[in-house]
N, C-alpha and C positions, 0 to 999 in steps of 0.2 A: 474364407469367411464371407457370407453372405452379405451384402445391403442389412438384412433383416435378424441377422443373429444377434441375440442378446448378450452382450459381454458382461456389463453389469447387473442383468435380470429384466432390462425392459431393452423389448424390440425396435432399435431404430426408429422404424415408421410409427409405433405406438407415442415416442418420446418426442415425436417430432410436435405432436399435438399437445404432450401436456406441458404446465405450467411445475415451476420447481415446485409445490407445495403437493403435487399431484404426485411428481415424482416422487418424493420424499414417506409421502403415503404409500406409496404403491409398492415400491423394495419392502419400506418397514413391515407390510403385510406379507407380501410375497416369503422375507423370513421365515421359517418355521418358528413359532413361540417356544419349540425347545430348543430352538440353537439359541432366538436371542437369550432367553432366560442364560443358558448355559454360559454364551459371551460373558450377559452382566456378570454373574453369580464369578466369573473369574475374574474380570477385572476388581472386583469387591473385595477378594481374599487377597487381591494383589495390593492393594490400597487401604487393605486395613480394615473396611467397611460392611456394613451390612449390604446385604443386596439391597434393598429397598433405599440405600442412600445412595448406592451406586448412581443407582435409576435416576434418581433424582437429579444428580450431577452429568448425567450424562448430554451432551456429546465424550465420546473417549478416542483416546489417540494411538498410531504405530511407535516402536521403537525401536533402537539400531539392536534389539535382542528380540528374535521371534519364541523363543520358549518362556515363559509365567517366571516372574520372578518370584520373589518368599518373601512375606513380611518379614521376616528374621534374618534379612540380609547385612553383614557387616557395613553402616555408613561411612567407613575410612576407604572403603574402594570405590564408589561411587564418588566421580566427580561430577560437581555439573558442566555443564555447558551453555552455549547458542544464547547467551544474553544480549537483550535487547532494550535499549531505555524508551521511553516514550512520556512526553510532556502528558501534567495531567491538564486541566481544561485553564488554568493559571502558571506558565512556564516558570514564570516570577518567582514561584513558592512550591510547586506541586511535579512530582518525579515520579515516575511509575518504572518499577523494575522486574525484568521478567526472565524467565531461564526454564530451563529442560534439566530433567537428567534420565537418564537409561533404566532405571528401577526405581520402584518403591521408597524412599523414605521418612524418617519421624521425623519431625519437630522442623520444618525446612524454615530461613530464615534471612534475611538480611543486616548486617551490621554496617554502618557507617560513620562517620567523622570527618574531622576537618584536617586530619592531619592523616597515612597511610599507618601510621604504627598507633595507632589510639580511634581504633574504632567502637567508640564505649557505646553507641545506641543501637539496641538491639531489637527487630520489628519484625513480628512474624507475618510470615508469608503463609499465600493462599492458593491450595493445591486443586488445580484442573486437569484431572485423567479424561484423559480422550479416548476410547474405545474406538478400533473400526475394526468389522467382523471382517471375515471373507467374505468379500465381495464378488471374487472369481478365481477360478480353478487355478492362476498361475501366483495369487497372490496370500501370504498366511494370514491369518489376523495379528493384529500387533495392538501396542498398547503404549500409549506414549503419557508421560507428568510433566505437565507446566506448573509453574509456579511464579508466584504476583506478588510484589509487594506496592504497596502506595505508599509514597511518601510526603507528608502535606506539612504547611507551617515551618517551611525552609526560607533561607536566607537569600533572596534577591541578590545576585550577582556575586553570587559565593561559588566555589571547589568545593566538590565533598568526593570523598573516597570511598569505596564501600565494598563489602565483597558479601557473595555469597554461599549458604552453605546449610547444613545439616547435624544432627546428632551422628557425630564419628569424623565430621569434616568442618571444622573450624578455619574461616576463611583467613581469622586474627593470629593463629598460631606462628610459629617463624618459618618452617615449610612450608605453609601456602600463602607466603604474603605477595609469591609470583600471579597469586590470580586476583590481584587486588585492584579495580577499575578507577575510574573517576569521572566525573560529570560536573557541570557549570549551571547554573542556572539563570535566567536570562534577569537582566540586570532591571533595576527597579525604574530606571527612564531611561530612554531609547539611544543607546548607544552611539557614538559619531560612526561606526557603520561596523559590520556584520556580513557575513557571508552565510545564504546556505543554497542544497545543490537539489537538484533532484532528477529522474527518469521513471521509465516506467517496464517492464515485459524482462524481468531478471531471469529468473533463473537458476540454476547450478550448471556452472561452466567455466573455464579458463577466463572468458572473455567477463562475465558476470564478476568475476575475484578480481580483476585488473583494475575493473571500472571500481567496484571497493576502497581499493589502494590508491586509486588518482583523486578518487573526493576524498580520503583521510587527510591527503596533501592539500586539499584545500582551508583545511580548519576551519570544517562548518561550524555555525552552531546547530543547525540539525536538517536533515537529511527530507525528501517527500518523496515516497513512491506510488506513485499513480495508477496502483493496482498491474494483477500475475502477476501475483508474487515469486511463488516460487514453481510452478507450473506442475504442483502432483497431479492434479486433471491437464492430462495432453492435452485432449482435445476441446474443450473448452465453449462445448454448446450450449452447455445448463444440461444438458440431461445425465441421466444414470445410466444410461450405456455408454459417457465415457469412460476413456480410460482411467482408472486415477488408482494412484501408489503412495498413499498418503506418510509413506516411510522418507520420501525426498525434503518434506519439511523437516525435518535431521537434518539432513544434509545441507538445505538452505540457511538453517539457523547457527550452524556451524561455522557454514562458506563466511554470513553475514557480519560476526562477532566482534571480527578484529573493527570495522568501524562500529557496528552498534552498541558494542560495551559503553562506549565512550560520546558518543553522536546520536539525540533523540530519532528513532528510525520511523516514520508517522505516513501510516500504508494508510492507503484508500483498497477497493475490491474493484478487482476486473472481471469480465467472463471465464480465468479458469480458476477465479477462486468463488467463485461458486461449488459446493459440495455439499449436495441434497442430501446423505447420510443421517448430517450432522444435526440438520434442524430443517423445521421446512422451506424457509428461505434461503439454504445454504451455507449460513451464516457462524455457526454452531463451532464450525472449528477456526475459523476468525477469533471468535470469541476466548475460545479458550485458548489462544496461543498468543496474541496480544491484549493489551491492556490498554486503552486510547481514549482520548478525553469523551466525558460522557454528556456533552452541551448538546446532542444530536438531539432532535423530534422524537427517535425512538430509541435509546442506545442499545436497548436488550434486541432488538429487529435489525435493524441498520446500524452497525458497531461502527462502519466505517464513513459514519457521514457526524463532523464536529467541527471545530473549530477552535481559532487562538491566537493571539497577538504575541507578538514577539518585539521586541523595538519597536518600530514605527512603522510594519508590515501586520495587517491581518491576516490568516491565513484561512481558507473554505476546503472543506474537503469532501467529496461529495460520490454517491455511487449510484453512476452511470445505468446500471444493469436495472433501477427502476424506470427509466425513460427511453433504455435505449430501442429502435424499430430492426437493429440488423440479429439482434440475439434475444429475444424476446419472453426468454423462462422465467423472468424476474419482474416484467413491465407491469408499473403500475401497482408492485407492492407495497407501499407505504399509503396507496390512496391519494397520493398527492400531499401528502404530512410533508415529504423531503422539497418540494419545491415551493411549499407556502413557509415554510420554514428558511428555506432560502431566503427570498423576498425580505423576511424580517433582518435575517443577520448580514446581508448587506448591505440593509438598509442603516441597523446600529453601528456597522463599522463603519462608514463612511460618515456617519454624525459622531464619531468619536476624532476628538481634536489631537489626541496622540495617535492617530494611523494617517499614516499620508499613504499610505499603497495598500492594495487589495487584491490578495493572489488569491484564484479559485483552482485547485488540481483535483482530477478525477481522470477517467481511465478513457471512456472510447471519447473519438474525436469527433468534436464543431466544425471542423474545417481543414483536411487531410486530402491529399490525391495519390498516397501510398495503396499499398491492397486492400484494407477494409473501407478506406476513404471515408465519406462523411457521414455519422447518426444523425438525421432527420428528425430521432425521438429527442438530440438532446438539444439539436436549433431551435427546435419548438417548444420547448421548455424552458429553455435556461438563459438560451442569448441572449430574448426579449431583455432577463431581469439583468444579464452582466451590460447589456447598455443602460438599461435605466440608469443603474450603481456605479456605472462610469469603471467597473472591474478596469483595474490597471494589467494585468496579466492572466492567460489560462494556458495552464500547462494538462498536456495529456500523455497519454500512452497507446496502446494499442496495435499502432501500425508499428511495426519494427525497424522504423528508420529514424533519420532526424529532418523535420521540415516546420521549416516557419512561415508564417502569414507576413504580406504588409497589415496594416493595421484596418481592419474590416468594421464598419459602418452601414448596419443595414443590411448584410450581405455580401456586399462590393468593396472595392477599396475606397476607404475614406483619405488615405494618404499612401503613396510608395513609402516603405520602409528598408533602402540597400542595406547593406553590411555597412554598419559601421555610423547608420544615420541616428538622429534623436528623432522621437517623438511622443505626442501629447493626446492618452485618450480620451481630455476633455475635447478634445478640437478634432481627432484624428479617425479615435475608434480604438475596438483594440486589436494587440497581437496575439494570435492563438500561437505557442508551444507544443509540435508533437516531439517529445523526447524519449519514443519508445527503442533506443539500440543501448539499453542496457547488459544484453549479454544475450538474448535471445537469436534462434537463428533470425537472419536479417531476410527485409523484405526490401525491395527495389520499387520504382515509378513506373508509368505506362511507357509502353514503347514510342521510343523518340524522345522521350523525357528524359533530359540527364540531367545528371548531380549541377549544383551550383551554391560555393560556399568559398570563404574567404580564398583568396589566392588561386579562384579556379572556378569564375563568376562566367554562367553558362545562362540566363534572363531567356525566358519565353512570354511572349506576347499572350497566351493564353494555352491550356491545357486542358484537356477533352477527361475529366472524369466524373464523379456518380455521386449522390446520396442514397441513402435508406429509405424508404417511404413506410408509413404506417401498417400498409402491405406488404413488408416485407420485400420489397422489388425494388433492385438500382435504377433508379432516377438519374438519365445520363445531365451534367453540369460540363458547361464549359467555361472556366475561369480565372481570373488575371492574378489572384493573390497571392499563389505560389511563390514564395521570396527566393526560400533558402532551403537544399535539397543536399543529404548527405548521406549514403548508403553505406556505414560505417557505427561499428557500438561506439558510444557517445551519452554523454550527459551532461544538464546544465548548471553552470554554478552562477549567482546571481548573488552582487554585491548590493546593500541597500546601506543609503549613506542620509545622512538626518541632517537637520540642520536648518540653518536659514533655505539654501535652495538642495533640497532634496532627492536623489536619483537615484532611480534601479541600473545600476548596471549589468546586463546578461548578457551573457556568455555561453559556447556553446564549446567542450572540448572531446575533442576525438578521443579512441583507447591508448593511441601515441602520445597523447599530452599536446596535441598541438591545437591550435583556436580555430575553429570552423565557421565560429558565427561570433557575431557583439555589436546589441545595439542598445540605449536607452529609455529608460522612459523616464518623463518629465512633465509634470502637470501643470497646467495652468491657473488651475480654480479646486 
């Protein structure tokens, strides 16, 4: 294959120059209007629908069945799957529940309760068929059904059980009380402390399932993923001639289940979850496969940029792919809505007298000397306002390793941060988090750069790597901040403890279970 050949309909060099919304134009025309018609008009009859409501609804999705289902399919053989909870914009009260199943069905729903054998409240759910045509000669079309329920006007630090289900699959019956989940809802004042975990660059892989099952051990209260999700776009430029198989989100939401039935799962978008099909900023099938609190600037444009308090932690979430300079299909779509919108909600949560900590996660990285090393688009953007807001932590993803910052001030180190030290980002600065070895293949540091992390502390005086510039060109950096380096899947789990004196505790744990990093933060003002 060529430099120049088209795999998804646009050439290489063509997609080098346009912008997602360009992309997303140019396939949708490039289609023949009698295949797209022909795609809707089946997804339609598969969904019960008229054409024209199809359309309406459409982005649409793969499924683990590449032939058309029938409306007239029996719902006792259809189970669902790939359930995911996610807070709505008030954790306190508000539960959003989401799931998949392989075909067509009526009347889909949720039940829940307070007890597993007495789930008397019954609340229908909200069907998102996802269409994606053939895109390329090796790939069929497929057709995937998400399904949403919201749950508001719940009980502040209550258990509820709930299963889900359909006309012919009753979650309440006594055979299927095995698929019957449960979920917590964050308590009505800020708990004496909490755990939750988070990473970024998942996946579907042994290594992705492992890391699963070591945060289920941690009994979060709920989970952050920092965007690449689940890697259907291999490649991950923004454009339409990557590769993408949108059939692996099955597979991701499956791998996922065993903790998100149970664990609020609360994604941000990276570069390969961008997929121009779906809508012209990529977004389309974000949308339809999660359900995420909707306090964003845009929620219908930017699904992944909101926000939420939990105890005595705020949480930001934020997507990178409008500021970033090293991936640039995305830059500058919101107009600058996402960073003046920033500004505000950090500026509320830190004037709110129940949040003592202020975590911002998003996808490419501030401050990285792994292989994609540091976006230029999002120092210029964002750092300004996370010092203003005195941001207590910034977790990212991207680079496929784990490396932590001393606590950075300005650019430079405002204080050493070893393994194992406390520190204060009103005095110090802060610590940037890359915790991208969630299961993805791993990336390493520049040559001469070795690993250094608890029990195997390797300290360089300074390190020879790069940023992004607005021309897209690495800007060579040479710099001391580099803490903590660990070329191994890995994720973090972070205690926050309330109180008279307050702390983050974070923590960094390998796919062994063993601790690679833990250090404090602690404020003073």
């Amino acid at each position: 294959m060529t430099e120049d050949t088209p795999r998804f309909g646009i050439p290489d060099s063509l997609a080098r120059r346009m912008s997602m919304p360009e992309q997303h134009a140019y396939l949708r025309a490039k289609l023949s209007r009698r295949r797209v018609l022909a795609g809707t008009a089946a997804g339609a009859a598969v969904a019960g629908l008229p054409a024209t409501a199809a359309s309406a609804t459409s982005p649409s999705s793969p499924t683990l069945v590449t032939a058309p289902a029938t409306a007239g399919v029996d719902g006792s053989l259809v189970a669902p799957f790939g359930r995911h909870l996610a807070f709505g914009a008030d954790p306190r009260t508000q539960m959003r529940i989401s799931w998949q199943v392989p075909l067509a069905v009526t009347r889909p729903y949720v039940r829940i309760g307070l007890t597993p054998w007495e789930l008397s409240r019954k609340i229908e759910a909200e069907v998102r068929p996802l269409h994606t045509p053939s895109l390329s000669r090796r790939l069929p079309a497929v057709d995937q059904y998400y399904l949403h329920a919201g749950l508001d006007g719940l009980r502040p630090g209550t258990t509820y059980y709930y299963g889900v289900g359909h006309d012919g699959f009753d979650p309440a019956a006594p055979a299927r009380l095995g698929t019957i989940g449960s979920f917590r809802t964050a308590p009505a004042t800020p708990p004496e402390r909490f755990v939750f975990t988070a990473f970024g660059d998942q996946g579907v892989s042994y290594h992705a399932l492992a890391n699963d099952q070591l945060i289920l051990g941690q009994g979060p209260a709920f989970h952050l993923h920092a965007g690449d999700i689940c890697y259907a776009d291999d490649s991950g430029h923004g454009k339409e001639s990557d590769t993408y198989d949108a059939r692996v989100w099955d597979q991701f939401l499956a791998q996922t289940e065993s903790v998100a039935a149970s664990v609020p799962w609360m994604v941000t978008t990276g570069n390969h979850d961008m997929e121009a099909w779906y809508s012209p900023h990529g977004y389309g099938g974000q949308s339809a496969r999660f359900s995420l609190p909707d306090n964003g600037p845009d929620p219908a444009r930017a699904p992944g940029v909101y926000s939420f308090v939990y105890g005595n932690v705020g949480v930001v979430a934020l997507d990178a792919n409008d500021v970033s300079y090293e991936i640039p299909a995305n830059l500058g779509y919101t107009g600058g809505a996402q960073t003046a919108w920033l500004d505000r909600r950090l500026g509320a949560l830190r004037r709110d007298p129940a949040v003592d900590f202020v975590v911002a996660f998003f996808h490419h990285c501030a401050y990285s000397t792994s292989t994609h090393a540091s976006d230029g688009g999002v120092r210029d953007a964002w750092v300004p306002l996370f010092a203003k807001h005195q941001v207590d932590l910034v977790i990212n993803g991207h680079n496929h390793v784990y490396e932590r910052t001393d606590a950075i001030r300005s650019g430079e180190v405002g204080r050493p941060v070893p393994i194992g030290a406390t520190t204060d980002p009103v005095r110090d600065g802060i610590v940037y988090v890359t915790a991208g070895g969630a299961g993805r293949e791993l990336y390493g540091f520049g040559p001469g750069v070795r690993d250094s992390y608890e029990g195997r502390v390797h300290d360089h005086d300074h390190i020879v790597t790069f940023h992004w510039t607005k021309a897209r060109l690495p800007d060579p950096d040479v710099v001391e901040w580099s803490r903590v380096r660990y070329t191994g899947f890995s994720f973090l789990a972070v205690e926050a403890v309330s109180g008279a004196s307050p702390v983050l505790k974070v923590s960094a744990l390998a796919e062994s279970g063993r601790r690679i990093d833990h250090f404090e933060v602690r404020r003073s003002g």
